[in-house]
Residue frames relative to the residue before (quaternion, step in Angstrom):
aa qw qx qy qz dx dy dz
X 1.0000 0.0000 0.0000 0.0000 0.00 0.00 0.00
X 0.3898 -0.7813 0.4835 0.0624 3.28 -0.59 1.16
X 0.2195 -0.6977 0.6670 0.1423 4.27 0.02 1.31
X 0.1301 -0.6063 0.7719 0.1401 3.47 -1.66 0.96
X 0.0445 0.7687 -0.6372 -0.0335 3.55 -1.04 0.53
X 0.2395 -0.7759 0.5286 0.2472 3.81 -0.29 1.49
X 0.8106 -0.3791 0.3124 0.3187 2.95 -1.95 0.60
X 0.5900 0.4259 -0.4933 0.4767 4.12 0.53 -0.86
X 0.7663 0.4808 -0.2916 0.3109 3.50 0.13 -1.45
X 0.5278 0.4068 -0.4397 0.6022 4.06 0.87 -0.45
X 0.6368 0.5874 -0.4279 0.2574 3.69 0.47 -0.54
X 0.4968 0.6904 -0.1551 0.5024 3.38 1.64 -1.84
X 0.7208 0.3517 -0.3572 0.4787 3.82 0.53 -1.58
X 0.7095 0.5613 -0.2977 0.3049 3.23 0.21 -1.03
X 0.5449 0.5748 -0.2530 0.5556 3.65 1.37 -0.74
X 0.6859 0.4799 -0.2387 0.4922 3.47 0.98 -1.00
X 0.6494 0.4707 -0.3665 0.4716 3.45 0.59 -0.98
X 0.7306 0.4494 -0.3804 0.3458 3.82 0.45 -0.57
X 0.4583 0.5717 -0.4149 0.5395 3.25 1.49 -0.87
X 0.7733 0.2760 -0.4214 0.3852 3.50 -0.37 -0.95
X 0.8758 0.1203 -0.4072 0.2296 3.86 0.37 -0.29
X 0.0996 0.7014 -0.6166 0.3434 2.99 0.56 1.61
X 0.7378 0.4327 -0.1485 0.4963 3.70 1.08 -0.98
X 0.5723 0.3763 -0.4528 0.5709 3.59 1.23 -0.25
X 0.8125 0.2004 -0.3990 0.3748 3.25 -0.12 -0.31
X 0.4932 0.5548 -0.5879 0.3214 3.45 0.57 0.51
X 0.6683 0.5525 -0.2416 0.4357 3.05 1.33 -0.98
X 0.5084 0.6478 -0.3602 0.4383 3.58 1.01 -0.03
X 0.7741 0.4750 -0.2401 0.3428 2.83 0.82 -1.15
X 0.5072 0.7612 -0.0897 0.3940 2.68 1.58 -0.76
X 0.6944 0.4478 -0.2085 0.5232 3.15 1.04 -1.70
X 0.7363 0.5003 -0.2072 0.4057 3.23 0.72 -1.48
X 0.5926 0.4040 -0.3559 0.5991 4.11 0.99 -0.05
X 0.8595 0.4460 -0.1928 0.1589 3.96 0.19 -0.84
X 0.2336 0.7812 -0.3535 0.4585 3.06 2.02 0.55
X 0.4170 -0.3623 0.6386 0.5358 3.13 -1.72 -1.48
X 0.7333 -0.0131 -0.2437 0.6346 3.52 -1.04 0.98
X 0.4517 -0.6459 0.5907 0.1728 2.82 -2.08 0.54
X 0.2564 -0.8111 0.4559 0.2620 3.95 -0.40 0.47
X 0.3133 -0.8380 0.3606 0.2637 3.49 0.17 1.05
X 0.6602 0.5660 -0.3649 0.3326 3.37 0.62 -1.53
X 0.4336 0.6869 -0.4104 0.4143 3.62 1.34 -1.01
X 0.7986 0.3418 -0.1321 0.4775 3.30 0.15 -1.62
X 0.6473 0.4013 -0.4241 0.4900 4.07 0.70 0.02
X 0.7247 0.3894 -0.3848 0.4185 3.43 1.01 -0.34
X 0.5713 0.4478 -0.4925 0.4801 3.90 1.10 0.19
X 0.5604 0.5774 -0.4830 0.3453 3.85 0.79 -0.53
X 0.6948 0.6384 -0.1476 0.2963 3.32 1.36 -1.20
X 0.5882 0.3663 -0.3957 0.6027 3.21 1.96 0.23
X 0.5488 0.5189 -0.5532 0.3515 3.69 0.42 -0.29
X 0.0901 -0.9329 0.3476 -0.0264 3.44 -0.71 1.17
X 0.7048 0.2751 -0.1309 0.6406 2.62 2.41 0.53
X 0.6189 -0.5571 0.3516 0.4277 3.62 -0.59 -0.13
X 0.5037 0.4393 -0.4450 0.5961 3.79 1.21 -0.39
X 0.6529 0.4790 -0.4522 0.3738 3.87 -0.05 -1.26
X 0.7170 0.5379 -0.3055 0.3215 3.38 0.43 -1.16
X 0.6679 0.5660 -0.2637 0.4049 3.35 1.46 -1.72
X 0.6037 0.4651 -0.2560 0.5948 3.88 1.41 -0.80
X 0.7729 0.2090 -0.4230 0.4243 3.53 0.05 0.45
X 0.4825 0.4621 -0.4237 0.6117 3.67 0.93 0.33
X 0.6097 0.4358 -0.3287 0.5747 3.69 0.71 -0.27
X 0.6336 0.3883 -0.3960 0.5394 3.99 0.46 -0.61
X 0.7774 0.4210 -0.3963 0.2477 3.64 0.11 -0.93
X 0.5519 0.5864 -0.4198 0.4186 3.46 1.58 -0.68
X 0.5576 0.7464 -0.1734 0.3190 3.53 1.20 -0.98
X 0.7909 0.1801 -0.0264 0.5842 2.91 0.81 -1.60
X 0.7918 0.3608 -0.0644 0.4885 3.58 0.89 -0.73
X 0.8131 -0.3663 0.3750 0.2531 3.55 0.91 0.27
X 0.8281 0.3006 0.2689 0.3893 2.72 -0.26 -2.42
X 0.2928 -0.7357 0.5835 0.1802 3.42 -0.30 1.74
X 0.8253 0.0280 0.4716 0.3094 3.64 -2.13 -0.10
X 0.8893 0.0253 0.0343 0.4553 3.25 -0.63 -1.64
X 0.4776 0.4860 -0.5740 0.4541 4.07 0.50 -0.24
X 0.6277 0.6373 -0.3466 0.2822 3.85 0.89 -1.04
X 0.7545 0.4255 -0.1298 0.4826 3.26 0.86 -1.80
X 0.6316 0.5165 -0.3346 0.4715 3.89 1.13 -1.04
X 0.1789 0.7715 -0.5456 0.2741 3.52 0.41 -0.65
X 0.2819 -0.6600 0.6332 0.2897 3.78 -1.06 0.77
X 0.6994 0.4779 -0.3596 0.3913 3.96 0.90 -0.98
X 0.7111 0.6842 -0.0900 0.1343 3.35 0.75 -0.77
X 0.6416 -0.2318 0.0149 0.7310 3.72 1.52 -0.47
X 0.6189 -0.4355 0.5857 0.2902 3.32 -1.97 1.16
X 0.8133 -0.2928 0.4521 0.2200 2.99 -2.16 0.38
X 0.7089 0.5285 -0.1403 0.4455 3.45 1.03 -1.38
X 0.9043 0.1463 -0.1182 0.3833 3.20 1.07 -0.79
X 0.4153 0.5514 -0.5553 0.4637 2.81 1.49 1.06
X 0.4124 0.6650 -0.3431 0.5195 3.77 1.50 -0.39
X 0.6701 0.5141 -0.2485 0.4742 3.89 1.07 -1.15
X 0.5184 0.5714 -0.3382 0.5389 3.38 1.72 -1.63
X 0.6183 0.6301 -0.2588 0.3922 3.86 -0.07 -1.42
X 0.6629 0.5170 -0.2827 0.4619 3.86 0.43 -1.33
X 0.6990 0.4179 -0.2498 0.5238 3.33 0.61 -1.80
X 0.8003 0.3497 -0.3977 0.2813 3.41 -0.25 -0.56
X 0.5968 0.5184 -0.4388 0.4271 3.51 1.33 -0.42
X 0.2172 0.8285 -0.3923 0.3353 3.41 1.74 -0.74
X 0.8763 0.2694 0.1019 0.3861 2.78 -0.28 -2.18
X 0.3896 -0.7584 0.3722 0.3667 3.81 1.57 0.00
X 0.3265 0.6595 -0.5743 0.3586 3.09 0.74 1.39
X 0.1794 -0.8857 0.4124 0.1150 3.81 0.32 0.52
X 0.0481 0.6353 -0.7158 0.2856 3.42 -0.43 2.34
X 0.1335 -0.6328 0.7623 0.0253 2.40 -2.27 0.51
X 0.3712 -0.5891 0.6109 0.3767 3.57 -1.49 -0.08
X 0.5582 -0.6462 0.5204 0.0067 3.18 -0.86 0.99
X 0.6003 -0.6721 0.3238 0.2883 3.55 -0.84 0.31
X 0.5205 0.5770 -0.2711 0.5680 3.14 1.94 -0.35
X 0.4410 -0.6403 0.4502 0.4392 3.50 1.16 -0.60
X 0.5406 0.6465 -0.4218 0.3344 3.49 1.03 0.09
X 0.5330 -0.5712 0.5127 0.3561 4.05 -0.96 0.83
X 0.1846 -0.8523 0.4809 -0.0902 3.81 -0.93 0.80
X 0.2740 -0.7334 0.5022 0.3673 3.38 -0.45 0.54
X 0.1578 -0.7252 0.6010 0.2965 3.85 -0.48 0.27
X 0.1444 -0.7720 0.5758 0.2271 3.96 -0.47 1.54
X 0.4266 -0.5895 0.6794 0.0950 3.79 -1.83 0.56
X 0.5061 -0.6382 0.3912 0.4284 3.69 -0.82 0.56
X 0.4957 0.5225 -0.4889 0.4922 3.74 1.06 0.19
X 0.1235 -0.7288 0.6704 0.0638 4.15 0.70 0.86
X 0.2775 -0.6284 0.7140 0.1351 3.27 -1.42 1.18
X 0.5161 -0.6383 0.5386 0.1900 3.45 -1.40 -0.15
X 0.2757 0.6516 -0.4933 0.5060 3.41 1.99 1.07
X 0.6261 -0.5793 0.4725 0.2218 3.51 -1.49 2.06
X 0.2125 -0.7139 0.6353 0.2039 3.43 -0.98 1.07
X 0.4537 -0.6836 0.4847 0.3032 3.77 -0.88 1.76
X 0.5983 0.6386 -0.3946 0.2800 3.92 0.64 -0.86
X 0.4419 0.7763 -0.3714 0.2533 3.63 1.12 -0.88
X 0.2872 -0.6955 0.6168 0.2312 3.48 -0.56 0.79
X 0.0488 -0.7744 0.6308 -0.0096 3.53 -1.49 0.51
X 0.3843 -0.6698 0.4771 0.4195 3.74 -1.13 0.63
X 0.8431 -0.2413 0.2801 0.3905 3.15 -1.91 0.69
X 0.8144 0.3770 -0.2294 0.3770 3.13 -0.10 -1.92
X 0.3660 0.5205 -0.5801 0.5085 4.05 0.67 0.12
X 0.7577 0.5234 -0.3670 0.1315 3.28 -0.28 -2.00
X 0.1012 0.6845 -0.7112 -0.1242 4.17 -1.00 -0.23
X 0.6217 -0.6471 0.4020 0.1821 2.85 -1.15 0.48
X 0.3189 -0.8647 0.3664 0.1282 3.55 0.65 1.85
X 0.7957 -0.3798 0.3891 0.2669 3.53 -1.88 0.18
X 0.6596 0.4706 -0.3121 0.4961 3.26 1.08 -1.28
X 0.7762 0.2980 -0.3399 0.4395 3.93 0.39 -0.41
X 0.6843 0.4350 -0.4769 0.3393 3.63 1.07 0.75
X 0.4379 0.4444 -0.6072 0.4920 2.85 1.90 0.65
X 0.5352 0.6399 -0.4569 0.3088 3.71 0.12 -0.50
X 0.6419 0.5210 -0.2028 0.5248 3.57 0.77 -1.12
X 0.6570 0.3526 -0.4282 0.5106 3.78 0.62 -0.58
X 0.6798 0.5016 -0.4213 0.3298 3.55 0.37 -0.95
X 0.7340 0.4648 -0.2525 0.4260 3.35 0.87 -1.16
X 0.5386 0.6805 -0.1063 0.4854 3.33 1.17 -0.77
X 0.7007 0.6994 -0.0431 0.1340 3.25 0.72 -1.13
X 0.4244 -0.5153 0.4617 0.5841 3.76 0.07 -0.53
X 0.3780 -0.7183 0.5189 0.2681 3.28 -1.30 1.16
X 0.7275 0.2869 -0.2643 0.5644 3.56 -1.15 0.68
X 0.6432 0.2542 -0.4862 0.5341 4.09 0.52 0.98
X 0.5576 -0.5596 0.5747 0.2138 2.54 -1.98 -0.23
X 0.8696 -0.4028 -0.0511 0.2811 2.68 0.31 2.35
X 0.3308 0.8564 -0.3032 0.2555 3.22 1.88 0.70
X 0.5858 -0.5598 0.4564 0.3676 3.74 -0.67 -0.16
X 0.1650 -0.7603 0.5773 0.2481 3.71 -0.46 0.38
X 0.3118 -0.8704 0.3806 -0.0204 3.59 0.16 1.43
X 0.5897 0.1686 -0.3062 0.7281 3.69 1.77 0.87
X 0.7759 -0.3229 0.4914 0.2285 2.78 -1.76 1.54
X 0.3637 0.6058 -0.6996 0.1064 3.63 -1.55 0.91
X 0.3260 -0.6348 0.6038 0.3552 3.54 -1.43 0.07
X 0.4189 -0.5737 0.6948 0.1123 2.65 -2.18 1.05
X 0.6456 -0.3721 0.4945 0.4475 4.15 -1.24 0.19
X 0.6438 0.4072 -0.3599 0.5387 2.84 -0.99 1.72
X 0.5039 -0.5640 0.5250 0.3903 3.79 0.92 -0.60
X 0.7062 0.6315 -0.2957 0.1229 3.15 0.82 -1.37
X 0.1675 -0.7492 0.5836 0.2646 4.37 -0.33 0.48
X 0.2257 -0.7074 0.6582 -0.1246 2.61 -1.77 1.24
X 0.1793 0.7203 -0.6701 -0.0078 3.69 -1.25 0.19
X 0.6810 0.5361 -0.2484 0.4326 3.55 -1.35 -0.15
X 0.5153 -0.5076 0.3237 0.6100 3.68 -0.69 -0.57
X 0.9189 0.0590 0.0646 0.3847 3.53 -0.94 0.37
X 0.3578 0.7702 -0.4752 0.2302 3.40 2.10 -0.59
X 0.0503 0.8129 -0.5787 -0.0431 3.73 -1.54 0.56
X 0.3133 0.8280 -0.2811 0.3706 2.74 2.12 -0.14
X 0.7951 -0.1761 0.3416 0.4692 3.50 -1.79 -0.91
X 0.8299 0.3097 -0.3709 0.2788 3.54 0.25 -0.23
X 0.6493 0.5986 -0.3095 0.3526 3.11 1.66 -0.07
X 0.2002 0.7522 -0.6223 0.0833 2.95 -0.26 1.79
X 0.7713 -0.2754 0.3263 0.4719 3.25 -1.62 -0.47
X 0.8858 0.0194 -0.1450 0.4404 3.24 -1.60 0.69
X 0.1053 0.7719 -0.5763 0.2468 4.20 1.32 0.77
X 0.1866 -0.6936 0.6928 0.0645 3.13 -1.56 0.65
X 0.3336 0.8673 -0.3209 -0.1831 3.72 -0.71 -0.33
X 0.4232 -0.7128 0.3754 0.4147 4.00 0.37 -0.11
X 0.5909 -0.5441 0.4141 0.4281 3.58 -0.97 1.18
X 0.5953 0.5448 -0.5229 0.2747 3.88 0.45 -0.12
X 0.6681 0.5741 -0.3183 0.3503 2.78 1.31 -1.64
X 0.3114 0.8642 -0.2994 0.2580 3.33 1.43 -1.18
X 0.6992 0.5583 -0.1124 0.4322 3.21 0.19 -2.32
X 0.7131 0.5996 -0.2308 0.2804 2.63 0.27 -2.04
X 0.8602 0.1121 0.0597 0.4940 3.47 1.06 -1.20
X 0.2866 0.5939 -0.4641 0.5914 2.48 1.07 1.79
X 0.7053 0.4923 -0.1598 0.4844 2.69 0.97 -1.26
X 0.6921 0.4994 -0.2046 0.4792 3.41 1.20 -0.71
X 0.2913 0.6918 -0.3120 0.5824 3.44 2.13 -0.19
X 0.8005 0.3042 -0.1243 0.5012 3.09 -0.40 -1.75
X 0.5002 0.6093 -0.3635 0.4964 3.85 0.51 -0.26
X 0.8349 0.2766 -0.2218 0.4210 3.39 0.26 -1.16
X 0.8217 0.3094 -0.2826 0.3864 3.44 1.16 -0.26
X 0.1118 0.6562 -0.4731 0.5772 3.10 1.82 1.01
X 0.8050 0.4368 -0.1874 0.3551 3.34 0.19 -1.22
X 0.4401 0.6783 -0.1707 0.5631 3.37 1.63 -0.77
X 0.6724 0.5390 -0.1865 0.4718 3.34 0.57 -1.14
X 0.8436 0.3699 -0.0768 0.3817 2.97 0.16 -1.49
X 0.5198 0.5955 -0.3946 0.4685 3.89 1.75 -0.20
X 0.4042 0.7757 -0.3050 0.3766 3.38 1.44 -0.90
X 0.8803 0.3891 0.0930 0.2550 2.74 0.20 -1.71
X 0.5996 0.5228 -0.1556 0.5856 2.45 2.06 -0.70
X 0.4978 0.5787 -0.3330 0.5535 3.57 1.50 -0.74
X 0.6309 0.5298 -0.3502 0.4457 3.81 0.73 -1.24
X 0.8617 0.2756 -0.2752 0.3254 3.76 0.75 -0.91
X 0.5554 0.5789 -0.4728 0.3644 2.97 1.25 0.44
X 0.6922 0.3796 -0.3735 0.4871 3.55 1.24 0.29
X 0.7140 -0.5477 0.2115 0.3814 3.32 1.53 1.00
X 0.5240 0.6072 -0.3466 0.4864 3.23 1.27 0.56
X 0.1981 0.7327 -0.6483 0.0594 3.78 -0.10 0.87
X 0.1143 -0.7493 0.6521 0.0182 3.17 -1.51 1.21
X 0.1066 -0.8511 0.4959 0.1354 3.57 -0.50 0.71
X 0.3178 -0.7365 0.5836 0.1264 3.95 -0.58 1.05
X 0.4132 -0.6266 0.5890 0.2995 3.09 -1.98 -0.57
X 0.8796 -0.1377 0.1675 0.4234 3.73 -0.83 0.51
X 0.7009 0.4665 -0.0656 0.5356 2.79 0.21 -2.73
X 0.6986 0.4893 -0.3553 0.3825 3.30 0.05 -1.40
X 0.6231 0.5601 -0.2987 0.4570 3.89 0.71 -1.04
X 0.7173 0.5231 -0.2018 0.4137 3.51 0.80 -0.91
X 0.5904 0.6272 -0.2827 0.4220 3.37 1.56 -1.34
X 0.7371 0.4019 -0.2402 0.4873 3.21 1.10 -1.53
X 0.6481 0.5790 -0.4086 0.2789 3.63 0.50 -0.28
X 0.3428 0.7813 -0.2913 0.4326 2.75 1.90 -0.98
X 0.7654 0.5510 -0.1123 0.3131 3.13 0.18 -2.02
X 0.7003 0.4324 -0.2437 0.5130 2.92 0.89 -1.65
X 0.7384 0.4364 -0.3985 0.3248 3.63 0.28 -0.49
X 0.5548 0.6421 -0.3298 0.4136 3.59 0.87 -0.37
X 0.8406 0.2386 -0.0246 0.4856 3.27 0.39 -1.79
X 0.5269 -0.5696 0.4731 0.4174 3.72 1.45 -0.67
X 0.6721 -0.5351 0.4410 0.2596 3.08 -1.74 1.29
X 0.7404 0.4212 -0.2094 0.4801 3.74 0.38 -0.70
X 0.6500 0.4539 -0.3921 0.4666 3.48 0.96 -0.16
X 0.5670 0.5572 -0.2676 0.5445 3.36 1.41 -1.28
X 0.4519 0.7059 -0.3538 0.4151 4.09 1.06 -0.06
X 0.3705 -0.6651 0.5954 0.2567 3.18 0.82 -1.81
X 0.3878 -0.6295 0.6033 0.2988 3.52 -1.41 -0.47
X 0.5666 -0.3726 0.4457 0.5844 3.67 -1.13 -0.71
X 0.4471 0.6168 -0.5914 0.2643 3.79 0.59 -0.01
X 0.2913 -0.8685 0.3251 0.2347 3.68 -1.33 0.27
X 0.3507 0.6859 -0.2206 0.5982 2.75 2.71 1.08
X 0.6091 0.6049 -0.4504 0.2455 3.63 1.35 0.44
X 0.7365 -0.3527 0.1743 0.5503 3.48 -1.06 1.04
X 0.6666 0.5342 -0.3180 0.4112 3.65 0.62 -2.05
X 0.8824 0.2871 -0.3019 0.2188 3.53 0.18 -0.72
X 0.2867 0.6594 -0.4693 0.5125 3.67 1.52 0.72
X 0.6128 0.4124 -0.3882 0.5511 3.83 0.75 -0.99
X 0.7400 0.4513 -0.3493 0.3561 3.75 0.19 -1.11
X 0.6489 0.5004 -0.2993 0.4888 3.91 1.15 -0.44
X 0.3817 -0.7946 0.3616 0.3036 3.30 1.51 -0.59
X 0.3994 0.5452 -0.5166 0.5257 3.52 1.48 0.56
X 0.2234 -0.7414 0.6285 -0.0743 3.99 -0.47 1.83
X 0.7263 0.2631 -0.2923 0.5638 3.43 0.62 0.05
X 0.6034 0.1819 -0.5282 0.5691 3.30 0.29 0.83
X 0.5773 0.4756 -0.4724 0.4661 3.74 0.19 0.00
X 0.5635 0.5053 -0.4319 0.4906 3.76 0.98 -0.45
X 0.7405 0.4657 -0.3441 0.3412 3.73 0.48 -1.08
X 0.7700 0.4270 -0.3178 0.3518 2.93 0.67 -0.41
X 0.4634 0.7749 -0.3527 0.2456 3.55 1.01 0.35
X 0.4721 0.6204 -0.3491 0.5200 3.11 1.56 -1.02
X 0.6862 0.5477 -0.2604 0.4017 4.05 0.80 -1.22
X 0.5800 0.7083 -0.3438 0.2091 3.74 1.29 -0.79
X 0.8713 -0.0450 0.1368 0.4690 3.64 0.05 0.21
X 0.4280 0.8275 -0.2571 0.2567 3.23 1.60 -0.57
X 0.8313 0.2628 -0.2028 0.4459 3.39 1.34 -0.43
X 0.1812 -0.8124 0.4605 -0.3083 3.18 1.03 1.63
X 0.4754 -0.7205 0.4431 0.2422 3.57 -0.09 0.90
X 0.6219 0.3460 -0.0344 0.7017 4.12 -0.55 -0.22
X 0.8528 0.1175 -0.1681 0.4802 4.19 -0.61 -0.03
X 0.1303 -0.7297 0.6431 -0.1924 3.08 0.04 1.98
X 0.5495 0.4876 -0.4273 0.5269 4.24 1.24 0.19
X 0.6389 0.4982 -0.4438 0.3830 3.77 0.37 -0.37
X 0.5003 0.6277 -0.4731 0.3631 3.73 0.86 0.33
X 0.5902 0.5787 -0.1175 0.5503 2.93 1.46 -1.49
X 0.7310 0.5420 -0.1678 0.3792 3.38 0.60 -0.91
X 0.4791 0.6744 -0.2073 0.5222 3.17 1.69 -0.21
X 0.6976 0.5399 -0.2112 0.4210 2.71 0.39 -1.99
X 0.6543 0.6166 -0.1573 0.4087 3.42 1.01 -1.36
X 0.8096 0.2707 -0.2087 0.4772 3.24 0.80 -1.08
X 0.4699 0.6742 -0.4575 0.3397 3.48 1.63 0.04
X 0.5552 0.6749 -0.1643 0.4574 3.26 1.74 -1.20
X 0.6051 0.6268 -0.1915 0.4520 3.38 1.23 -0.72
X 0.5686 0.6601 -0.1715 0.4599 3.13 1.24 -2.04
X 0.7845 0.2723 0.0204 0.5568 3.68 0.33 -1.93
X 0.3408 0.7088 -0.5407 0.2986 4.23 0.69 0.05
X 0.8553 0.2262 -0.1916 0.4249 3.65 0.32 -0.81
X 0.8790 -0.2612 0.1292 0.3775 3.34 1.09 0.69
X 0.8360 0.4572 -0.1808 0.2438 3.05 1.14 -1.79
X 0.5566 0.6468 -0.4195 0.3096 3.40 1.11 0.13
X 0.4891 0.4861 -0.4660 0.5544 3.65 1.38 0.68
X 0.4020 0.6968 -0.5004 0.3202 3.61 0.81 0.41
């Protein structure tokens, strides 16, 4: 028996079949970054079918879509690929004549051509109220957060950190952290997530206080994340400042990001007992200035 299929309708499959692997390999990428560790080859072997600059522009479009999480928030990440293999990331895509580079920050790049494509430039400042508080700094938070010596797990009984203070979960100090607590990496999330939530939220009063005296400042992502970071570690009131007019918080509010960058490494960092929060800085200074904006 002999199928007739008319020209619109072979047209339709064929339209469909790309749509859908626009989404597997978005989803690959995806799968293969959003774990613990990241699985690289996964992610060199989905770059390796995008064979053009549209393909590429539609699956960096699906992931913001479905996931949030552009392309590049994915690949920059601080937790996520070495020097080497974002260099490896880079190859394939020139490979395939998609024109990147690593950048002086060390971050993967689109490299644009006077044919401008209509791929989201990551550098773009934005107001607050856009911002939420993205994937890449709840992977960051587990790692930093974490049991020391894993890979970025929850410590899942109640202990005390220098200071008296009990803790459990990532970084939890809250309501559940009492003595002799128990909980399950779900619960974990859960309140973590509600962590990062509250100093998301922190963030964003700032800012909001700034515009109500006519001051609107608009950041990037990274930047959004850096400070949340902040705010969750050290607290909402530290992440304030004083009446001084030299605190970290108030460079961001003047809009001079590169002096607000220097001065992070200095934030809180020398906390008796937490000889990591130097390190942690450094990191989150890197964060702060990742998408560009600290050459503003």
């Amino acid at each position: 028996m002999n199928i007739i299929i008319k020209e619109n309708q072979l047209q339709k499959l064929i339209e469909q079949v790309k749509v859908d692997k626009v989404e597997m390999l978005a989803d690959q990428i995806w799968n293969a970054t959003s774990g613990i560790g990241t699985d690289e080859e996964k992610v060199y072997d989905a770059l390796k079918q995008i064979k053009n600059l549209q393909f590429f522009v539609q699956v960096s479009t699906k992931l913001i879509s479905k996931y949030q999480e552009s392309f590049y928030d994915i690949v920059n990440s601080t937790m996520e690929f070495t020097d080497s293999e974002k260099n490896e990331i880079v190859k394939i895509l020139n490979t395939n004549r998609i024109p990147h580079k690593v950048n002086e920050d060390g971050d993967v790049q689109y490299v644009k051509t006077k044919s401008q494509s209509n791929l989201k430039d990551n550098s773009q400042l934005k107001n607050v109220s856009e911002l939420t508080t993205s994937e890449n700094l709840i992977k960051f938070l587990k790692c930093e957060e974490g049991k020391v010596g894993s890979k970025c797990e929850p410590v899942l009984q109640s202990y005390k950190i220098p200071g008296d203070v009990w803790t459990i979960g990532w970084g939890h100090t809250g309501e559940f952290a009492k003595p002799k607590q128990k909980i399950n990496i779900s619960q974990a999330e859960k309140i973590l997530r509600g962590d990062a939530e509250e100093a998301s939220d922190c963030v964003k009063r700032i800012f909001s206080e700034w515009k109500n005296k006519n001051i609107e400042r608009r950041i990037t992502q990274s930047m959004y994340d850096s400070l949340t970071s902040l705010a969750f570690n050290a607290g909402c009131s530290s992440l304030r400042g004083t009446e001084s007019s030299d605190d970290f918080i108030d460079y961001v509010k003047n809009g001079k990001f590169a002096d607000a960058a220097n001065k992070i490494p200095s934030f809180n960092s020398d906390k008796p007992g937490f000889s990591g929060l130097k390190v942690r800085r450094e990191k989150e200074k890197q964060m702060f200035c990742k998408e560009g904006g600290c050459k503003s």
